[in-house]
N, C-alpha and C positions, 0 to 999 in steps of 0.2 A: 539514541541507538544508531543511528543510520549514519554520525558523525564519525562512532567508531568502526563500525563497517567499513566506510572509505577510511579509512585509516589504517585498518587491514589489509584493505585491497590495495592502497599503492602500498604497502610496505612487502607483498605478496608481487606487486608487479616488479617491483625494481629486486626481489630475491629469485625472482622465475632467472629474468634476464642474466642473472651471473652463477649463479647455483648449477651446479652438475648434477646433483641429485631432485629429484622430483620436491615441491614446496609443497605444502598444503594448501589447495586450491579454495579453499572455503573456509578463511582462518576467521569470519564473522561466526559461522556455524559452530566452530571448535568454542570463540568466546563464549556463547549463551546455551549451548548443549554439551552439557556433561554429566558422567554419570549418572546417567537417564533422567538428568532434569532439564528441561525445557525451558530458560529461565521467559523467554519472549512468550509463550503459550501460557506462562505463569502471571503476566502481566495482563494478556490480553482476557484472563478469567477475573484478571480481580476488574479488569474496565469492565467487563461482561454485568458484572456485580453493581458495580457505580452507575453503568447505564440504566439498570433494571431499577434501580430505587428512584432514579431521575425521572425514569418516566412514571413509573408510581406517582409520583409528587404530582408528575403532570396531571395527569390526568385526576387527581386527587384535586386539585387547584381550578381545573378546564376541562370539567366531564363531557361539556362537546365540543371539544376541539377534533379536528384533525391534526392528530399529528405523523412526521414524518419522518424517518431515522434513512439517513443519504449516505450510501458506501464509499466506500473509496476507487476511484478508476483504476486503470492498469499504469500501475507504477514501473513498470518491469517488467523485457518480453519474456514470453514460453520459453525462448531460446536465446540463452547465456551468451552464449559467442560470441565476442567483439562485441561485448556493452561494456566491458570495462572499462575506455578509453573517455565512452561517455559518463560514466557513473562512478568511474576509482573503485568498483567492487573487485573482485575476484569472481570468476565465472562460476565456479560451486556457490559461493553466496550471491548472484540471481536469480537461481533456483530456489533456496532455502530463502530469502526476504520474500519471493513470491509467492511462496508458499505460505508462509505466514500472513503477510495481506490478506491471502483466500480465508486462511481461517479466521482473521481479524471480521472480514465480510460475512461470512457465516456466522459469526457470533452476534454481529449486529443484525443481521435479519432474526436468525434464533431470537435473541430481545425484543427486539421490535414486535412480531408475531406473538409473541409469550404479552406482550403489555398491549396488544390492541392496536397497535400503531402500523403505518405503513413503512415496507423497506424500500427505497429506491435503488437499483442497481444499475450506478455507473462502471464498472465494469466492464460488463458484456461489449455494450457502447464503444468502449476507450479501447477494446484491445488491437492492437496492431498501431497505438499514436502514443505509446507508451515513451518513456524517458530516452530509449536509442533507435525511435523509429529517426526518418530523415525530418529534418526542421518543419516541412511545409504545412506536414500533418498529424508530428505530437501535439497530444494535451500537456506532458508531462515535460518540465524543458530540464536536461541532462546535470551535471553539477556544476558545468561554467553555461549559464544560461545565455541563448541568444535571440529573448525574447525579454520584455520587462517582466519577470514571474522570480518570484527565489527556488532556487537549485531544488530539484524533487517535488517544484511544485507545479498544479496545471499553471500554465498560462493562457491567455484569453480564448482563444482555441477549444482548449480544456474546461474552463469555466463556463462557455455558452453549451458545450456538448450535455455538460453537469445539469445545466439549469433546463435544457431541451429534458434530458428523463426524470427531472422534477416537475416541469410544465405535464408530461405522457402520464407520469404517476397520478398527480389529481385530477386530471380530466378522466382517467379514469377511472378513479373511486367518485365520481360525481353521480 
């Protein structure tokens, strides 16, 4: 999905720049919402689905485990502007993938909670080190990475902060 996002966004970048009339700034939102279908919302109900029967298993399998469902950090700031450059989005589709992570996250704690299980939320943690914060203090490294991590993904940075509200999560429920 996020493949064709950026794919939208530069092809929304390079028609901003010569277009006279206004482009549609959120041409990933137009691909996956229409006619009041939500194609990405529709995915993240059936993974809703698939998680829920996995952790059934689990716990069907490992009645005393702890187990532990881990979110996803801030992929993407509150605020669109000039993340394009770093991410090939479109500034309306910033908003709209960030939005949908929230409710990706929501639907994993929702499961998680529903099956017994702890949510960990990287998130809260991550935001402001997101994919167009400056180099020194994203987790997330932008789509030409300048860190060993692939594009939209943490980098070590990102991965010690992850594993820091994984360690908080079990000491925790200890």
């Amino acid at each position: 999905m996020i493949t064709a996002c950026v794919k939208d966004g530069v092809r929304y970048q390079m028609e901003s720049r010569f277009a006279d009339d206004t482009v549609n700034d959120a041409p990933c939102r137009k691909r996956y919402v229409s006619d009041g279908t939500d194609q990405v919302e529709a995915r993240i109900s059936a993974a809703g689905g698939r998680l829920s029967a996995a952790l059934s298993d689990i716990r069907r399998r490992a009645p005393e485990a702890r187990v532990y469902v881990v979110g996803y950090p801030a992929i993407l700031p509150d605020d669109g502007r000039g993340c394009g450059r770093a991410t090939g989005l479109a500034p309306g589709d910033v908003s709209f993938l960030r939005e949908k992570e929230r409710q990706l996250n929501a639907m994993l704690r929702d499961r998680a909670k529903a099956a017994g299980a702890g949510y960990v939320d990287t998130y809260t943690p991550s935001v402001g080190c997101d994919a167009c914060a400056d180099e020194d203090v994203r987790w997330i490294e932008p789509l030409i990475p300048a860190a060993p991590a692939a594009s939209m993904h943490p980098n070590e940075r990102g991965e010690r902060g992850m594993a820091r509200a994984v360690l908080r999560a079990v000491r925790a429920a200890r």
